[in-house]
Structure formats: structure tokens, C-alpha cells
SESE-700940 format. One record per residue (C-alpha): residue number from 1; residue in one letter; x, y, z. Coordinates in Angstrom, 2 decimals. Layout:
! residues N
+-----+--------+---------+---------+---------+
| num | residu |      xx |      yy |      zz |
+-----+--------+---------+---------+---------+
| NUM |      A |       X |       Y |       Z |
...
+-----+--------+---------+---------+---------+
***
This chain:
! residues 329
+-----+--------+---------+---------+---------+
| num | residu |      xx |      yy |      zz |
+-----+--------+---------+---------+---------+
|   1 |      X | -124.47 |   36.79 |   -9.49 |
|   2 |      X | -121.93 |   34.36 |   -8.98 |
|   3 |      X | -120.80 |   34.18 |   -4.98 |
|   4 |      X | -118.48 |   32.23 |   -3.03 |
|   5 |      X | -118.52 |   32.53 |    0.43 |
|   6 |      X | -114.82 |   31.57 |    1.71 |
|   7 |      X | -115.67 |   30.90 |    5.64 |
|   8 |      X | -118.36 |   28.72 |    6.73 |
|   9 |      X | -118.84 |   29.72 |   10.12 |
|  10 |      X | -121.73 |   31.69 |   11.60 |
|  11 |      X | -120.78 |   34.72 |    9.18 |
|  12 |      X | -120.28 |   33.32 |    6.23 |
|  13 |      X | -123.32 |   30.84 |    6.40 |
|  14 |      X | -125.57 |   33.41 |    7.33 |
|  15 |      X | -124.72 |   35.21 |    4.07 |
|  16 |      X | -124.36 |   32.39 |    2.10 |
|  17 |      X | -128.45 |   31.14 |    3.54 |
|  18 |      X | -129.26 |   35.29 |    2.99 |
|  19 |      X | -127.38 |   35.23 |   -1.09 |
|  20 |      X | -129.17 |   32.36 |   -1.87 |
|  21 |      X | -132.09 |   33.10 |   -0.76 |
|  22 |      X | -132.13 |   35.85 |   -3.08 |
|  23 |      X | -131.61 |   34.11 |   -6.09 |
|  24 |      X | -127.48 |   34.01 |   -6.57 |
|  25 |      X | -125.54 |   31.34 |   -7.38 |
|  26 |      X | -123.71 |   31.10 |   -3.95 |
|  27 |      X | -120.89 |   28.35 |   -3.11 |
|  28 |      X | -119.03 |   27.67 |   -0.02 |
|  29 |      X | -115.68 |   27.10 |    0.05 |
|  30 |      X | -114.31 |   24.61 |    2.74 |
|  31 |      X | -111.32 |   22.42 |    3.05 |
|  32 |      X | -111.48 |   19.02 |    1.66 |
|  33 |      X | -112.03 |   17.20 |    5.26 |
|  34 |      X | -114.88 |   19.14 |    5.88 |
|  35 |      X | -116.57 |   18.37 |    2.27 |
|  36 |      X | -118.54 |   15.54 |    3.52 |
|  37 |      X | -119.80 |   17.31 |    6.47 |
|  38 |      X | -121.50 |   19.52 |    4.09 |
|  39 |      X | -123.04 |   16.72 |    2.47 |
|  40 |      X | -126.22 |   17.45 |    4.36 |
|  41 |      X | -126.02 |   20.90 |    5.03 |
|  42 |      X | -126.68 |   22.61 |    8.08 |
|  43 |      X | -129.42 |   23.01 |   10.41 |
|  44 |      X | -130.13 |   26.72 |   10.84 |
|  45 |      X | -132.14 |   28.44 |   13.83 |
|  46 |      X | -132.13 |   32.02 |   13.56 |
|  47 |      X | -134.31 |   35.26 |   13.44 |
|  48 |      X | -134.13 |   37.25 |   10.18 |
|  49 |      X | -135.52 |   40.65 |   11.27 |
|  50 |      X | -134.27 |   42.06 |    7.80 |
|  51 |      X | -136.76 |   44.52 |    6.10 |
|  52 |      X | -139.91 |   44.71 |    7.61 |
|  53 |      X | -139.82 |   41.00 |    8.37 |
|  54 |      X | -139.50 |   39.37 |   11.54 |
|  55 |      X | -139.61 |   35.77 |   11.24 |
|  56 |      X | -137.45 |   32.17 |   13.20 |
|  57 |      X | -136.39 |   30.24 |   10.74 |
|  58 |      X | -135.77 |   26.38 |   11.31 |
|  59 |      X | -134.99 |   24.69 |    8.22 |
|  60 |      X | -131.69 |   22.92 |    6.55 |
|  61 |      X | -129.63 |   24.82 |    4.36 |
|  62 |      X | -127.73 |   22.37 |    1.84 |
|  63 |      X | -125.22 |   25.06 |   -0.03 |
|  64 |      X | -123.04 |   23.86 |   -3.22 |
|  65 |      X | -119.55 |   22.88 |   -1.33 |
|  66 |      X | -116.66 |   23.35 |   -3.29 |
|  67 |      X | -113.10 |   22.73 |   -2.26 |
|  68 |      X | -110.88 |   25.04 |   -4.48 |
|  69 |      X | -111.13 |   28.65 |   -6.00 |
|  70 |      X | -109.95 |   28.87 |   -9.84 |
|  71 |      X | -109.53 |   32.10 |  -11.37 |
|  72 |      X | -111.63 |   30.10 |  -14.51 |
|  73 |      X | -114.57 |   29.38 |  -12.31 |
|  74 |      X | -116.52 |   32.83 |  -13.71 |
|  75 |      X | -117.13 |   33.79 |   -9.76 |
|  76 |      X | -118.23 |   37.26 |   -9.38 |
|  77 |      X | -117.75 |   38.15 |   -5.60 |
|  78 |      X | -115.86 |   36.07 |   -3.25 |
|  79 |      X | -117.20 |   36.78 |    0.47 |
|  80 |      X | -114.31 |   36.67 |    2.80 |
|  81 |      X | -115.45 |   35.50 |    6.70 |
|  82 |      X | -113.10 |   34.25 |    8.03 |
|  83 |      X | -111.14 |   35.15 |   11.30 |
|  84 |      X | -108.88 |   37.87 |   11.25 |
|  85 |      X | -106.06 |   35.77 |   11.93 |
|  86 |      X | -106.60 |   33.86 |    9.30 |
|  87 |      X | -106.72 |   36.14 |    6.72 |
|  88 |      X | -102.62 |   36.82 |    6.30 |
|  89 |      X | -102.37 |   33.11 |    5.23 |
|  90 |      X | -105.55 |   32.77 |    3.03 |
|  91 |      X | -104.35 |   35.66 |    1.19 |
|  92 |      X | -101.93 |   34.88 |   -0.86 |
|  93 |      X | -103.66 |   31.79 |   -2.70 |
|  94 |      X | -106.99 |   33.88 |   -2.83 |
|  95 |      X | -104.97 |   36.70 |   -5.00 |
|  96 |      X | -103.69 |   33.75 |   -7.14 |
|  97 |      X | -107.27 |   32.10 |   -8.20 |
|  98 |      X | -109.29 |   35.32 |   -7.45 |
|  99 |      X | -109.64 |   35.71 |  -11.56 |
| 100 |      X | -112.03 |   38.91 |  -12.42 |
| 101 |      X | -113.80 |   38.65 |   -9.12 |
| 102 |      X | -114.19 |   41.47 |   -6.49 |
| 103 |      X | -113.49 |   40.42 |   -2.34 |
| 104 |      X | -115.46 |   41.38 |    0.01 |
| 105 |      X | -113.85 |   41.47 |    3.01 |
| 106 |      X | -116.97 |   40.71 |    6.04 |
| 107 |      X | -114.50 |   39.67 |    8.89 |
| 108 |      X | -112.69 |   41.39 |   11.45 |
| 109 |      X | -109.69 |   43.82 |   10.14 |
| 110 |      X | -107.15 |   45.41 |   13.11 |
| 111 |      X | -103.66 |   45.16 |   11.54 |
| 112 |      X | -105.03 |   47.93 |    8.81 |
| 113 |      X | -105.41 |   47.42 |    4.56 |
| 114 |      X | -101.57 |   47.64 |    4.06 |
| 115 |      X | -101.61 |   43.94 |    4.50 |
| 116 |      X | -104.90 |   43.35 |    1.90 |
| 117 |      X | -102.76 |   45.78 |   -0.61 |
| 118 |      X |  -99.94 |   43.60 |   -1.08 |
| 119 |      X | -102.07 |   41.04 |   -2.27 |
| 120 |      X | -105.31 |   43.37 |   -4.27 |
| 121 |      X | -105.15 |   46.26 |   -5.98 |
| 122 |      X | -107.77 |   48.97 |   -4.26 |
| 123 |      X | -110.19 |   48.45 |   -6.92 |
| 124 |      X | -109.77 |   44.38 |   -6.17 |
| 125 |      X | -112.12 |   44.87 |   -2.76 |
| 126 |      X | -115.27 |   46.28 |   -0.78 |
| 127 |      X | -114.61 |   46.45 |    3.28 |
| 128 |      X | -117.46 |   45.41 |    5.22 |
| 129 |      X | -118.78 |   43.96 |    8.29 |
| 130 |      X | -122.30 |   42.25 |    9.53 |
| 131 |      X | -124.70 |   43.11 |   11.85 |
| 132 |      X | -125.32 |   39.26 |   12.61 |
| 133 |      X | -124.08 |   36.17 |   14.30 |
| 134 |      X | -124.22 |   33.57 |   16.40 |
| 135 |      X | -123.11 |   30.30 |   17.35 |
| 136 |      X | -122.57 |   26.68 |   15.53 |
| 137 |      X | -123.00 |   24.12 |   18.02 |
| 138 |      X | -123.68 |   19.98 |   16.89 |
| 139 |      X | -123.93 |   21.19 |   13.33 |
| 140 |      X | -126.99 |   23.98 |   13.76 |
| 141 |      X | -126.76 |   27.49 |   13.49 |
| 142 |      X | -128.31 |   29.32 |   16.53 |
| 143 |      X | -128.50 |   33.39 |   15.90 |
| 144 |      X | -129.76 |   36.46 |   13.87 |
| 145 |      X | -129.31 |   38.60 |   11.18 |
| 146 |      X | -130.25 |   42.01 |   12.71 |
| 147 |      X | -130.72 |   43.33 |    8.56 |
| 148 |      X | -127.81 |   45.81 |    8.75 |
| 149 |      X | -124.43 |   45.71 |    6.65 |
| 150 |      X | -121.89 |   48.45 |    6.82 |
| 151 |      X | -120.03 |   48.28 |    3.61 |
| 152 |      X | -116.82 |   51.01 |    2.88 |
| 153 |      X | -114.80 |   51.69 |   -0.06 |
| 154 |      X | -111.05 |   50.27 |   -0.43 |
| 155 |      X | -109.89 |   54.03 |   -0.57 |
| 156 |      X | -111.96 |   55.25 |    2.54 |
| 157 |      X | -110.04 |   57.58 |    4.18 |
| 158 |      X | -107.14 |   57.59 |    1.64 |
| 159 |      X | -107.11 |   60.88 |   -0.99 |
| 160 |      X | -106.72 |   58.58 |   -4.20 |
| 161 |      X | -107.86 |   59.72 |   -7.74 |
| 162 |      X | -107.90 |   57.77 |  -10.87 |
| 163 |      X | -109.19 |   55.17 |  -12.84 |
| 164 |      X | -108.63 |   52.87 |   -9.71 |
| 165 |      X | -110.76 |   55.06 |   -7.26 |
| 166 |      X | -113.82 |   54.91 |   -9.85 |
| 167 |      X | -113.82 |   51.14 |  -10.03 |
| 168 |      X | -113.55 |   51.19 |   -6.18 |
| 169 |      X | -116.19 |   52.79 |   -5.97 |
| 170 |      X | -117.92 |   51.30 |   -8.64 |
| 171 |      X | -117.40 |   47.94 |   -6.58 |
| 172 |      X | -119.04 |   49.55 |   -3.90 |
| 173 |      X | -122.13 |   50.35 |   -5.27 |
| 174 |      X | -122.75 |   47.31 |   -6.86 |
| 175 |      X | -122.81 |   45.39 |   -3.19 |
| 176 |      X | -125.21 |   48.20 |   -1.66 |
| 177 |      X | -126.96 |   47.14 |   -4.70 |
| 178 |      X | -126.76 |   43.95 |   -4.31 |
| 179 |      X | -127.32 |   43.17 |   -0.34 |
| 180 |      X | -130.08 |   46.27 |   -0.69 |
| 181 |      X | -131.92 |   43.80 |   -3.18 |
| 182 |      X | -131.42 |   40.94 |   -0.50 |
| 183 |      X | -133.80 |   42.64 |    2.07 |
| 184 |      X | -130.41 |   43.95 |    3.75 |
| 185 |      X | -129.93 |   47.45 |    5.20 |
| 186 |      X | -126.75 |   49.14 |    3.82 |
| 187 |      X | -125.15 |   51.43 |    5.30 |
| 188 |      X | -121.90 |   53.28 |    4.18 |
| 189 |      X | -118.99 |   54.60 |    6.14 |
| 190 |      X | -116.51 |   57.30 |    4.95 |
| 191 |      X | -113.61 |   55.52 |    6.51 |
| 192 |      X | -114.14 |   51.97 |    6.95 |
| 193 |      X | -110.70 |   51.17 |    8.15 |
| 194 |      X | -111.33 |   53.40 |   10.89 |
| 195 |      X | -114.87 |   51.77 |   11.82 |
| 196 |      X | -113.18 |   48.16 |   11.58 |
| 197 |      X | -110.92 |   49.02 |   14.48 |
| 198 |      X | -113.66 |   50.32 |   16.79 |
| 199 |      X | -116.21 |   47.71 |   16.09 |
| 200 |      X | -112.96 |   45.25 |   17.05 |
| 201 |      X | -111.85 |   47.64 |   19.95 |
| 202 |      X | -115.66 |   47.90 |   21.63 |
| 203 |      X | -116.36 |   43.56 |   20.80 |
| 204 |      X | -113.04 |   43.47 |   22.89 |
| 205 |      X | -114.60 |   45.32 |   25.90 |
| 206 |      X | -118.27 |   42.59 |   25.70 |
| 207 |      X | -115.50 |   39.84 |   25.84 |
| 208 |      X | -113.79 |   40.90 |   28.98 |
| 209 |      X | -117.13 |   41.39 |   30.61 |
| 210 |      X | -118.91 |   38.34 |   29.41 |
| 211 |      X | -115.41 |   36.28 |   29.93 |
| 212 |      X | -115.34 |   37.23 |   33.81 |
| 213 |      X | -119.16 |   36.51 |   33.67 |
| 214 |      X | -118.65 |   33.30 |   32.14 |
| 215 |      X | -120.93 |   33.93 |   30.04 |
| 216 |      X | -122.79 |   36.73 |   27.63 |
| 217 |      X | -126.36 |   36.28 |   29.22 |
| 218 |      X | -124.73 |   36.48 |   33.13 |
| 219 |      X | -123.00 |   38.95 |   31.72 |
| 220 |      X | -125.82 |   41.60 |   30.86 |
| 221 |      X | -127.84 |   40.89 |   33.93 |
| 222 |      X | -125.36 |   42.69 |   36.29 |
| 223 |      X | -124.93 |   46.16 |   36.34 |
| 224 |      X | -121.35 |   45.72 |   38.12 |
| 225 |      X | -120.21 |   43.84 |   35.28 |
| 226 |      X | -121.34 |   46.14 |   32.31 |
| 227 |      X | -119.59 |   49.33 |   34.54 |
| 228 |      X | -116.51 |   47.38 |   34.47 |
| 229 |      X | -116.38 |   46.33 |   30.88 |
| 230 |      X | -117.60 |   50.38 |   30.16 |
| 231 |      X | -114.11 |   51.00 |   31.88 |
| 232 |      X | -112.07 |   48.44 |   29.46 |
| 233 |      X | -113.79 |   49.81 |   26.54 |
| 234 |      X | -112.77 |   53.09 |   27.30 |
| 235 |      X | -109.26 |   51.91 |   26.99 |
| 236 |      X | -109.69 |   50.50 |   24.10 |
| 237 |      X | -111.16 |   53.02 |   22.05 |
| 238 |      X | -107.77 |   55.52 |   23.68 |
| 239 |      X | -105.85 |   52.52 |   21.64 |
| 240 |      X | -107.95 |   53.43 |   18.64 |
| 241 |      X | -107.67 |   56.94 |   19.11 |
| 242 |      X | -103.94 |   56.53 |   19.35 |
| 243 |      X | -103.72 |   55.03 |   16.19 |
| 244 |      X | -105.40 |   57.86 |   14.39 |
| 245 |      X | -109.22 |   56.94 |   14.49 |
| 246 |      X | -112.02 |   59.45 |   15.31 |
| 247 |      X | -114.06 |   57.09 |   17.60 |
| 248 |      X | -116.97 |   60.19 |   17.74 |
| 249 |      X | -117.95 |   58.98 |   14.08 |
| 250 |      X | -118.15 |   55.33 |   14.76 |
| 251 |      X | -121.79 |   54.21 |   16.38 |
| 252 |      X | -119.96 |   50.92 |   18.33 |
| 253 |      X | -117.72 |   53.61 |   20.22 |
| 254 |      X | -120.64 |   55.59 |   21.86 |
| 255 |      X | -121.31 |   53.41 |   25.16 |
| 256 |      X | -117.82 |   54.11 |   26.02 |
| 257 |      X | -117.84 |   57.67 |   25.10 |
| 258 |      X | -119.60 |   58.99 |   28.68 |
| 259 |      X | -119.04 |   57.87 |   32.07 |
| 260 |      X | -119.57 |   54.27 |   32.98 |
| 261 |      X | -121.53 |   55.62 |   36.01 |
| 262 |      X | -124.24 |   57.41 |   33.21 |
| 263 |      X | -124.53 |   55.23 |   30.55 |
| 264 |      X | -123.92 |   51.29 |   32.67 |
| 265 |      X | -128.69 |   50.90 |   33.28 |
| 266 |      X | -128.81 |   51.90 |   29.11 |
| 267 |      X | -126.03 |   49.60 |   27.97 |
| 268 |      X | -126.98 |   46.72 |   29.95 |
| 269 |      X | -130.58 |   47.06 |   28.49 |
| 270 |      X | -128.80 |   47.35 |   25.05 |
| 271 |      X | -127.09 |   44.45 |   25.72 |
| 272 |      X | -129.77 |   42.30 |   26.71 |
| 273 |      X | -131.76 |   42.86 |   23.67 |
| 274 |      X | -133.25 |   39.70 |   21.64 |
| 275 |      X | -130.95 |   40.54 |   18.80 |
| 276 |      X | -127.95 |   41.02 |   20.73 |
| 277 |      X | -128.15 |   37.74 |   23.30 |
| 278 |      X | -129.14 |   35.70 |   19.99 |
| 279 |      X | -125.99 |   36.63 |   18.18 |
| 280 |      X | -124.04 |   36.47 |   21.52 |
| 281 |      X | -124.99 |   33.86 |   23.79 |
| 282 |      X | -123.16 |   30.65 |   22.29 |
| 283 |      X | -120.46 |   32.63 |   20.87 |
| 284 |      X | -118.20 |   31.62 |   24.00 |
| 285 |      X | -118.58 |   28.63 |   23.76 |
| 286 |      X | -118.69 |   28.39 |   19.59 |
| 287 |      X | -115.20 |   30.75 |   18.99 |
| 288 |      X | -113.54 |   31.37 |   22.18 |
| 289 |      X | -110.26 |   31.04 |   20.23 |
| 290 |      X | -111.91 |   33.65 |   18.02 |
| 291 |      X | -111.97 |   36.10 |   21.09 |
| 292 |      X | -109.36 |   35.71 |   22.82 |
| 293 |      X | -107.46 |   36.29 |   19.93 |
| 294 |      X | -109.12 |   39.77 |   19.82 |
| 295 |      X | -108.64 |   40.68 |   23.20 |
| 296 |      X | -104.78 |   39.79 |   22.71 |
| 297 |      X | -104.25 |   41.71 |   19.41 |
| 298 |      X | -106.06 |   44.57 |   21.48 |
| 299 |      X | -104.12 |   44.31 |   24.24 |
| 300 |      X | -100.76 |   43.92 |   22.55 |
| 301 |      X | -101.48 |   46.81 |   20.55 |
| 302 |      X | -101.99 |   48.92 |   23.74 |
| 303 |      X |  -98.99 |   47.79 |   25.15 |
| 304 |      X |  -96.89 |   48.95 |   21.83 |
| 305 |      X |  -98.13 |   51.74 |   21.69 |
| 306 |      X |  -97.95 |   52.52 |   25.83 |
| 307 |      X | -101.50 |   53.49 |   26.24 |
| 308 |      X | -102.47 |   52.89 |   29.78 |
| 309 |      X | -104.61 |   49.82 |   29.36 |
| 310 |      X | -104.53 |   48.79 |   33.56 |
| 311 |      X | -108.47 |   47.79 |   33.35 |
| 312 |      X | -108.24 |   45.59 |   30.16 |
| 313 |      X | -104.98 |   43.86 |   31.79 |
| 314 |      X | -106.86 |   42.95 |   34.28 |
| 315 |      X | -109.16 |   40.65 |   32.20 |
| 316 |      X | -106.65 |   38.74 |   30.71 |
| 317 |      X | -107.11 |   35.97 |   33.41 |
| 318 |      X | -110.85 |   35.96 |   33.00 |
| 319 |      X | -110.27 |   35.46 |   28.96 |
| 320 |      X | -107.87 |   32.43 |   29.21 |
| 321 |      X | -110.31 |   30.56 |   31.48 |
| 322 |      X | -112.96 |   31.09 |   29.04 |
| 323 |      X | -111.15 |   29.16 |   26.00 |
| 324 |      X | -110.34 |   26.51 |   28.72 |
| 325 |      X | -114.13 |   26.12 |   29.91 |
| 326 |      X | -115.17 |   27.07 |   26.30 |
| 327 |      X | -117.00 |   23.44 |   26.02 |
| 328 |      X | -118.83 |   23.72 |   29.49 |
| 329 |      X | -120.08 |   26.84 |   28.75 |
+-----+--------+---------+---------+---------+
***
């Protein structure tokens, strides 16, 4: 298959290193100033614990750059990772040169697929998201690929019939296919619109706590903090619940789902798995832009809506210092 990965930060390259690896024809697409940067690739440091593998792997991945999409290029999938705010503006010019291909859309989604439909038709795009990440710092990739995708129709949730609905879901089942075949684990959500905006509501509640911590790793070694952080997540997922979402079916919604004072020794042990601090731990310092731009959407949401949100509020402070200390870190 013929991929282009359109994002090459931690997401994108992982899946780009994990396509390739597999035998596809995988591109990234960056902007022209960064094309000689790619020149030599870069350095990757990560554990793949996809399948029954467990293995670090330290080598240099040198992907084909490319600077431009053209609907003429024969590209079969185009994997979208970038950050959610960026996806209004790279829209428009994607829908332009997308040609035949399908999107898959592996980033962060919390405005809702009203604002994908104006540009693709539902049978256009797959919804997704990783179970990976980490951190680019001096040109090498420090993280993990935990082996997990969830992958969700572009009608999830919606009661659409047609010829459109069966290519949606034809789409589908070609990328469980496809990442299933690349030593991934797929795993398919009924309403993946609805899971987008708890995995975004509950990564919200780790910022605030590692953000006041200054830091993920300080972060999980203090019960105090995790209890506090269970408190802003519970806000949060009200906010999701508010907008319509059943947070019982999504699996990122269940720390905040009993009381803090139960479930804070379990979720800091959660937290301060390999997996987890591997994805996490340079993150703040990597994309604090990236999260502070998730805690606002949260919070701004919340506030529209006139949720009580007193607990996140209180972390706004905490979040602003972090993008200002973001390089200390």
C-alpha cells in the first residue's frame, strides 16, 4: 500500500517507522524548510511491545520526504497526525490533492466530525487514535508503541444507510486489516467521536497533574497529586457527558469514574507503568504548546457550556508555567 504520513512528530513517525516496517510504501509529508532535516532521518529510541514482541529499538529511520500531496501521486491512505489545532487549516488543501485516497484521521478530534464533513464525504475517512508516543528531543525519538490502535467508522454513532455507509465501512476494515498485518492490535469502537472526546477529556486531567508537578515522572510518584488530577478529570468527563457522550463505554474514562479517595494507589501505579512514563515523560517538554492547547479547548468548552469546572480552573496557572519552562524541563 501506498501511505503518506502528513505529521512528522512522535505520532506520525512512529507509524510511518511501524508502515514501513511492514513492507508499504510510506512517505512523510513535511514543509519545504524542514526537507533537509530529513535528509538523514531520525534517530529513534523506543520499545515496540506490539504482538508478542518486546524489544528497544535504537536505529535511524531515513523515510522518503516529500513536500506536496497531488491527487496524481496514486497514494492509498494518507495518515493524518497532526495537532488538533492544526487540522481546520490543513484541511482544506488535503481535500484538494487527496485524489482516490482514504484519511485516516490518528490525532486528537474535540470540536466533533462536522468540521472533517465539510471537507470529506463519510466514506472519504477512518477515525482513529494510537496507543503510543513520546517525545522528539535533538532529532531522536524517545517512546513506545504500546501495540494498540482504536480505529472507528466515519458514521459511528450516526444512523446512515447507503452506498456511502458500506464504503465507510469498507474503509474500515481494510485498516484493521492492514495495522492487524503490522503486528498492531485493533480495536474497534461503536462511536468513535464519542471515544475521541474522552481520551482528550481524561489526557487533559494527566496534564494538570503532571503540569503542577512539573513534570510526568514527579507527577506519578505522589499520591496527592494523582487525587487531585482524579478530581479535574472528573470534571472533565461531566463536560463530555454534557455534550452527549456515554463516558461508561470509553476505557480512558474509568479512573475518574469512582472516588479519587478509591481508585488514587491503582492509578498512580497505572501511571507509572514502563509504557506509560516512556510515552509521557518528555512530552512536556517536546509539545507543551500541544497541551496546553488541550487543557484550554477543555476548559473553554466547560465554561460554554456552564459545567462547574472549579478544580480544572485551578490548574490553569500550573499549565502556563509549563509552556514557559517547557525547555528546562
Amino acid at each position: 500500500m501506498r501511505i503518506v504520513v502528513f505529521g512528522s512528530g512522535a505520532i506520525g513517525t512512529l507509524h510511518a517507522w511501524a508502515l514501513s516496517r511492514a513492507g508499504h510504501d510510506v512517505s512523510v509529508l513535511v514543509r519545504p524548510e524542514q526537507l533537509a532535516h530529513w535528509s538523514d532521518g531520525i534517530g529513534l529510541r523506543i520499545l515496540d511491545v506490539r504482538g508478542r514482541r518486546r524489544r528497544e529499538v535504537v536505529e535511524r529511520f531515513r523515510p522518503h520526504a516529500v513536500t506536496e500531496l497531488r491527487p496524481t501521486d496514486g497514494v492509498d491512505l494518507v495518515v493524518l497526525a497532526v495537532r488538533h489545532t492544526q487540522t481546520p487549516d490543513v484541511l482544506p488543501e488535503l481535500a484538494r490533492n487527496l485524489g482516490s485516497a482514504t484519511v485516516l484521521f490518528l490525532n486528537n478530534n474535540w470540536c466533533g466530525l462536522d468540521l472533517i464533513d465539510a471537507h470529506l464525504g463519510k466514506d472519504q475517512y477512518v477515525l482513529g487514535a494510537p496507543r503510543g508516543g513520546g517525545g522528539i528531543i535533538d532529532n531522536i525519538l524517545d517512546g513506545a508503541l504500546e501495540g494498540g490502535i482504536m480505529l472507528g467508522s466515519s458514521v459511528s454513532g450516526h444512523a446512515l444507510y447507503g452506498p456511502t455507509t458500506d464504503t465507510a465501512e469498507q474503509n474500515l476494515g481494510r485498516l484493521v486489516a492492514l495495522f492487524a498485518e503490522a503486528g498492531f492490535r485493533p480495536e474497534i469502537h461503536p462511536n468513535m467521536e464519542h471515544w475521541l472526546w474522552v481520551h482528550f477529556a481524561s489526557t487533559a486531567a494527566w496534564i494538570c497533574g503532571a503540569a503542577r508537578a512539573r513534570g510526568f515522572e514527579p507527577f506519578t510518584r505522589s499520591n496527592r497529586a494523582v487525587y487531585d488530577a482524579l478530581h479535574a478529570g472528573r470534571e472533565a468527563m461531566q463536560i463530555c457527558a454534557v455534550r452527549g457522550a456515554d463516558v461508561r463505554t470509553a476505557q480512558d474514562a474509568r479512573p475518574f469514574l469512582l472516588p479519587p479517595s478509591t481508585v488514587t494507589p491503582a492509578v498512580r501505579l497505572m501511571l507509572r507503568g514502563e509504557l506509560l512514563q516512556r510515552m509521557s515523560v518528555n512530552h512536556g517538554r517536546y509539545g507543551p504548546v500541544d497541551l496546553y492547547e488541550i487543557y484550554d479547548d477543555l476548559v473553554r468548552t466547560g465554561e460554554r457550556l456552564d459545567v462547574p469546572i472549579p478544580c480544572l480552573l485551578s490548574y490553569r496557572a500550573d499549565v502556563e508555567r509549563m509552556v514557559e519552562l517547557a525547555p528546562s524541563l
